[in-house]
C-alpha positions in Angstrom: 0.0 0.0 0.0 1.1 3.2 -0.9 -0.6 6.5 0.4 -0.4 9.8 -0.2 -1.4 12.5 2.5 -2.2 15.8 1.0 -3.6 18.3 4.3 -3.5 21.9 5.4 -0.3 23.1 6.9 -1.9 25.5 9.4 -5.5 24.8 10.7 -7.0 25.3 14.2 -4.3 27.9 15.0 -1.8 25.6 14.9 1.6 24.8 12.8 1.2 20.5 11.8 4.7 20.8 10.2 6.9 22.3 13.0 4.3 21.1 16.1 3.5 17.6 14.0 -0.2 18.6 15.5 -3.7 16.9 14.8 -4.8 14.2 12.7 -3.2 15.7 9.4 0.4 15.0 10.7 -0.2 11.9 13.0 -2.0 9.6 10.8 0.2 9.4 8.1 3.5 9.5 11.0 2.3 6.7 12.4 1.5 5.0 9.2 4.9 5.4 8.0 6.4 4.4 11.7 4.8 1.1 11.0 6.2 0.2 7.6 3.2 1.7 5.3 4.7 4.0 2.7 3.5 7.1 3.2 3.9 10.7 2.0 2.6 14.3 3.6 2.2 17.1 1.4 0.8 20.1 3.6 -0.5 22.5 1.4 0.2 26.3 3.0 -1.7 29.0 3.0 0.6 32.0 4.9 3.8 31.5 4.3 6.4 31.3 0.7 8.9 28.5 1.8 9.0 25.4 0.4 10.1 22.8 2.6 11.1 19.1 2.3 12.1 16.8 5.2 12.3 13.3 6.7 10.9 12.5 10.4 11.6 9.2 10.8 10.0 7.1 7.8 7.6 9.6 6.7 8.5 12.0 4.0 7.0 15.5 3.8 6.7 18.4 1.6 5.4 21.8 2.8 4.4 24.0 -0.7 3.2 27.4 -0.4 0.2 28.5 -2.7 1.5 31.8 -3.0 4.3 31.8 -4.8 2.8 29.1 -6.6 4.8 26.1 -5.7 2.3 23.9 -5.0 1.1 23.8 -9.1 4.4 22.5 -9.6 4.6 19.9 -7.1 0.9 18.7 -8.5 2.8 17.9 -11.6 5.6 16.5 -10.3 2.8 14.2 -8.1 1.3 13.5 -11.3 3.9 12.4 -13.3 6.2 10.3 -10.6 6.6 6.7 -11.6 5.9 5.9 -7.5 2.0 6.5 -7.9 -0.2 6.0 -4.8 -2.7 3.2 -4.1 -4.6 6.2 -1.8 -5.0 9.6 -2.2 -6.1 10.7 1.3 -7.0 14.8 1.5 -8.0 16.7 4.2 -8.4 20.4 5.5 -11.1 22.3 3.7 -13.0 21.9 0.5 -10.2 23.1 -1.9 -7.7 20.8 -0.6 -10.4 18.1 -0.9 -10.8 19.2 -4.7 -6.9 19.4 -5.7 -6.6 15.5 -3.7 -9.7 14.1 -5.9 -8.7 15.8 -9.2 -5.6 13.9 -8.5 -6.8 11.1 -7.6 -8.9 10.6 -10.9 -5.6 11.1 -12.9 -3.6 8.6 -11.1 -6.5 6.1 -10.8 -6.1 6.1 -7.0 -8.7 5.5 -4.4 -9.6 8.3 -2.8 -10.1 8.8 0.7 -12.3 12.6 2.1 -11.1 13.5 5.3 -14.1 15.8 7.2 -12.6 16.6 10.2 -15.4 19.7 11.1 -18.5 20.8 8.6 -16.0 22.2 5.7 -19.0 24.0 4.1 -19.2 26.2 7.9 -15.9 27.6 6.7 -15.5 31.5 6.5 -13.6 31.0 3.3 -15.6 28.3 1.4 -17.9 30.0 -1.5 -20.0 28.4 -3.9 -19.4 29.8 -7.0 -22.7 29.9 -9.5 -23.8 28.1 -6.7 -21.8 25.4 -7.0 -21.6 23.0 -3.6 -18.0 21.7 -4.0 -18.5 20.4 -0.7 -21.2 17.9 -1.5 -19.7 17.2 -4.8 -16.7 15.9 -2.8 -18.5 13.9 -0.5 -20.5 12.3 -3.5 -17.3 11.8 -5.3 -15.0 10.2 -3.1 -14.8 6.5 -2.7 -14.7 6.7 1.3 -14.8 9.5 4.0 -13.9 9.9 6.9 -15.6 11.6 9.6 -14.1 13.2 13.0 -18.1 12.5 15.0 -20.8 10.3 14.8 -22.8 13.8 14.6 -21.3 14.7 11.2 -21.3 11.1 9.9 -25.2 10.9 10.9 -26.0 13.9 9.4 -24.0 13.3 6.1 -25.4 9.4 5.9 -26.9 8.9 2.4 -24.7 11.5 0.8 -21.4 9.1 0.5 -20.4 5.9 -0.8 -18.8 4.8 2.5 -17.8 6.2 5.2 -15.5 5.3 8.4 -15.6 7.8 11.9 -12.0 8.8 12.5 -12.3 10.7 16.0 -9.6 13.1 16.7 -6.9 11.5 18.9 -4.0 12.6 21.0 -0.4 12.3 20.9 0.3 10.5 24.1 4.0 11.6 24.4 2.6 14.8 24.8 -0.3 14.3 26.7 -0.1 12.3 30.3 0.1 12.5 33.3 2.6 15.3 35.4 3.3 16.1 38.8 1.5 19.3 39.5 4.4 21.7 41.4 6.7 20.5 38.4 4.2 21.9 35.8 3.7 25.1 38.1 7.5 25.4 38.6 7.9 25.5 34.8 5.2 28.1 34.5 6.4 30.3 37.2 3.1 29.6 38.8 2.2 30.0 42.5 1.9 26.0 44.0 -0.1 26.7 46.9 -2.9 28.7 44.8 -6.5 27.0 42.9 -6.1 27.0 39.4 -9.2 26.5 36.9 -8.0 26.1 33.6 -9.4 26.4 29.8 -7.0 26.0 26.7 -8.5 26.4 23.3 -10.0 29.0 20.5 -11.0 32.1 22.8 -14.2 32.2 21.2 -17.9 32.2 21.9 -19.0 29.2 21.2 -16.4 27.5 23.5 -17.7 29.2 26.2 -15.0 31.3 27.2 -17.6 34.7 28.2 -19.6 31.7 30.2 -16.6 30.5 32.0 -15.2 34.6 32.6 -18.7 35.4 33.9 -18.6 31.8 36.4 -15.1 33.1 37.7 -16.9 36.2 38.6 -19.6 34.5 40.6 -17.0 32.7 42.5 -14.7 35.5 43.7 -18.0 37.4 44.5 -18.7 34.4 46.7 -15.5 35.0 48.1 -13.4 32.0 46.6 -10.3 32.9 45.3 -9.8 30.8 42.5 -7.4 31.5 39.5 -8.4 31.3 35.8 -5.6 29.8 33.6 -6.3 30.5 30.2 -4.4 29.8 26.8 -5.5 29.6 23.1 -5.6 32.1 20.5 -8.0 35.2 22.0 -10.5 37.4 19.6 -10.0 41.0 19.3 -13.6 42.3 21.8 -12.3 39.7 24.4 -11.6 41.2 27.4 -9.7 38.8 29.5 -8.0 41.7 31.9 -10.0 40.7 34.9 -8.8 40.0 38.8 -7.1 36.9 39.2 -7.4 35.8 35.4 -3.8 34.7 34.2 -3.4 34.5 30.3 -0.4 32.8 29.0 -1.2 33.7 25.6 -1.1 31.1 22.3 1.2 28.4 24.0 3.1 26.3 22.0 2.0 23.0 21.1 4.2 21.4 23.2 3.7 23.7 26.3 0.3 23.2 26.3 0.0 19.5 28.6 2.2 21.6 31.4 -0.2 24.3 31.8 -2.9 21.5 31.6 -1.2 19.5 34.6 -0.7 22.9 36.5 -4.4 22.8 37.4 -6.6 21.6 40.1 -9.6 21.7 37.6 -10.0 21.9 33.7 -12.8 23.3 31.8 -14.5 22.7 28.8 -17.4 25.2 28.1 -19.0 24.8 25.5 -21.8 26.2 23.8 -24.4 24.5 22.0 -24.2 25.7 18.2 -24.7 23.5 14.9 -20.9 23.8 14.2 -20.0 22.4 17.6 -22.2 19.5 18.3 -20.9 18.2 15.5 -17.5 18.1 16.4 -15.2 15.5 17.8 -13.2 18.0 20.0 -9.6 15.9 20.9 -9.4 19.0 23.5 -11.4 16.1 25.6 -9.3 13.4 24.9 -6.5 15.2 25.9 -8.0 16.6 29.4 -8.8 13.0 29.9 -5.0 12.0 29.5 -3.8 14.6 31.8 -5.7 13.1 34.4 -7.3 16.0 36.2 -11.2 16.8 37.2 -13.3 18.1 34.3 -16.2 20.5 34.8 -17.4 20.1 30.8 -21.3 21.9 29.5 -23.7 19.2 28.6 -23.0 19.2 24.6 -23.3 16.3 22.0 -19.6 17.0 21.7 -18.9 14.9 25.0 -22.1 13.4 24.8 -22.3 11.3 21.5 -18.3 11.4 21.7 -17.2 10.3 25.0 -20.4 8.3 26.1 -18.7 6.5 28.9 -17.2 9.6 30.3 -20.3 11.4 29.8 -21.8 9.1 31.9 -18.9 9.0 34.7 -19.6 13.3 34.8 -22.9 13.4 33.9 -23.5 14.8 38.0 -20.7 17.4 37.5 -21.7 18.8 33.8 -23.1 22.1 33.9 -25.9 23.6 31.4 -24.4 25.0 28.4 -24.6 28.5 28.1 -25.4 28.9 32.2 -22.4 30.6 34.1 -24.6 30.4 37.3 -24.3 26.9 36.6 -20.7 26.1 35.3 -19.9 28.6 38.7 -22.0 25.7 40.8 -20.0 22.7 38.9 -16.9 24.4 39.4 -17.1 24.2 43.3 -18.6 20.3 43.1 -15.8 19.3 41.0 -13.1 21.2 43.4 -14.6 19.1 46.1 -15.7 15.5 44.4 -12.3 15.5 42.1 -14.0 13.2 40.0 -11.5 11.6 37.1 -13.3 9.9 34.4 -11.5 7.0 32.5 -9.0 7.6 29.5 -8.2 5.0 27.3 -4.9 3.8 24.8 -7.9 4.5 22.4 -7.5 7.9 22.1 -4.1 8.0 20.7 -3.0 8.4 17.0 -1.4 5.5 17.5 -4.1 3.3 17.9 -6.9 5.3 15.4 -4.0 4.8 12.8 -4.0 1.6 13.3 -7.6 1.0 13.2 -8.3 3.0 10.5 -5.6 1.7 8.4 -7.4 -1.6 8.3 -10.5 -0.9 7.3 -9.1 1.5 4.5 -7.6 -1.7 3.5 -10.6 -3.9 3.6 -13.0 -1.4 1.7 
């Protein structure tokens, strides 16, 4: 078997080249790692360097769209004498299109990878009303899907399909001692820390979660929020005891994670979202520290085990009087719920890898 990765460079605020982050980098590493020949070609959006490199087995290439490198790497793709077996794309609608076009010339399977609802995308258009999205999904001899949300609701429109959740990379993510994480953040080890690390947006909750920190230090708790993810500009995060480490690296992120005596995850309900297969859960779970999470199909449909182990400790969505009332629960209960090998990218590679195979 020979497969061809072709996935966006930067997506969810992230770097997959230099922080090998999310699905897009670890499928196809751990592919390669265990002997499938495999190739990533991250298609970038920002910058104008090309880039070419090794990580262990798996061989990547990095081509701008701006200066126009990556029309030349499409013909070079198209004209190798190694031709793939799979063409797998994923990212957005575009990079779905450029994968299939591909795909058809090289008479390769190809393989849709829907991570989120690409057609939700600021930048996807449909020109003379044109739904490249659906055409994709019609098109391609197998998806993938991130939830069982977004493969119910797409059921009907595609040949076959396989859910592929979003995993973890478990060197990153496990569990730390607490005062080592805090020493390494130059954080106080004697003080409560809540945390939340994601998208500062408001769907996920983050003016729900501000607005239950309030409540709490009006109750006179004095609780810390640590916060890190990528803010929006009318977010106003300057509040007492609120500590904002800013977009943390990749690789920084787990520390701030294990800092804390509680981890949030509030999240709104909103069409884009409960579709989702957040791996922000996943990864909470591997740290090993009490979750306060909203009621959402995101954990629900997702993590049913785990919403089940919570279910007395998940506030209503939407409801800071309510996260607030969680928060103090959780602080006293320190309820853990389960994490599982499962998770990893190691083992949904695996799986998935298989039953690519069979179909």
């Amino acid at each position: 078997m020979n497969i061809l990765f072709i996935g966006k460079r930067f997506y969810t605020n992230r770097d997959a080249l230099t922080e090998k982050y999310g699905r897009i980098y670890q499928l196809p590493y751990h592919w390669a790692k265990a002997g499938v020949d495999t190739k990533l070609w991250l298609i970038d959006y920002h910058s104008t360097e090309f880039i070419a490199q090794q990580h262990d087995s798996l061989a990547i290439i990095s081509t701008p769209v701006k200066n126009g490198s990556i029309i030349k790497q499409y013909w070079q793709e198209s004209k190798s004498k190694k031709k793939p077996d799979i063409i797998i794309a994923s990212g957005d609608c575009y990079i779905g299109l450029l994968g299939y076009r591909l795909a058809k010339q090289l008479n390769a399977k190809f393989v849709f990878d829907v991570y989120d609802k690409y057609d939700e995308f600021g930048g996807y258009i449909k020109p003379f009303w044109f739904d490249l999205y659906k055409y994709l999904l019609n098109k391609s001899d197998i998806c993938l899907f991130a939830s069982k949300a977004l493969a119910e609701h797409h059921q009907g429109k595609v040949k076959k399909f396989i859910i592929v959740p979003n995993g973890i990379d478990d060197e990153l993510f496990k569990p730390m001692d607490k005062n080592e994480a805090r020493k390494q953040l130059g954080l106080d080890e004697d003080k409560i820390y809540i945390g939340y690390f994601g998208t500062l947006d408001v769907d996920r909750g983050i003016d729900d979660l501000l607005a239950a920190h309030a409540i709490l230090l009006a109750e006179g708790n004095k609780y810390e929020l640590l916060i890190a993810g990528k803010s929006r500009q009318n977010l106003d995060i300057n509040k007492p005891r609120v500590n904002y480490l800013g977009n943390l690296a990749y690789n920084r992120v787990p520390i701030a994670m294990a800092a804390c005596n509680l981890l949030t995850l509030p999240y709104r309900r909103s069409a884009y979202l409960d579709m989702a297969s957040s791996c922000k859960i996943a990864e909470y779970l591997a740290i090993k520290v009490p979750i306060v999470a909203t009621r959402t199909p995101n954990i629900e449909t997702n993590f049913e085990m785990q919403f089940m182990q919570l279910i007395n400790t998940l506030a209503l969505p939407n409801e800071p009087e309510s996260l607030s009332e969680k928060i103090k629960l959780q602080l006293k209960k320190k309820i853990i719920a389960n994490s599982s090998p499962e998770y990893t990218y190691k083992s949904i590679s695996s799986k998935l890898i298989k039953k690519i195979d069979h179909y």
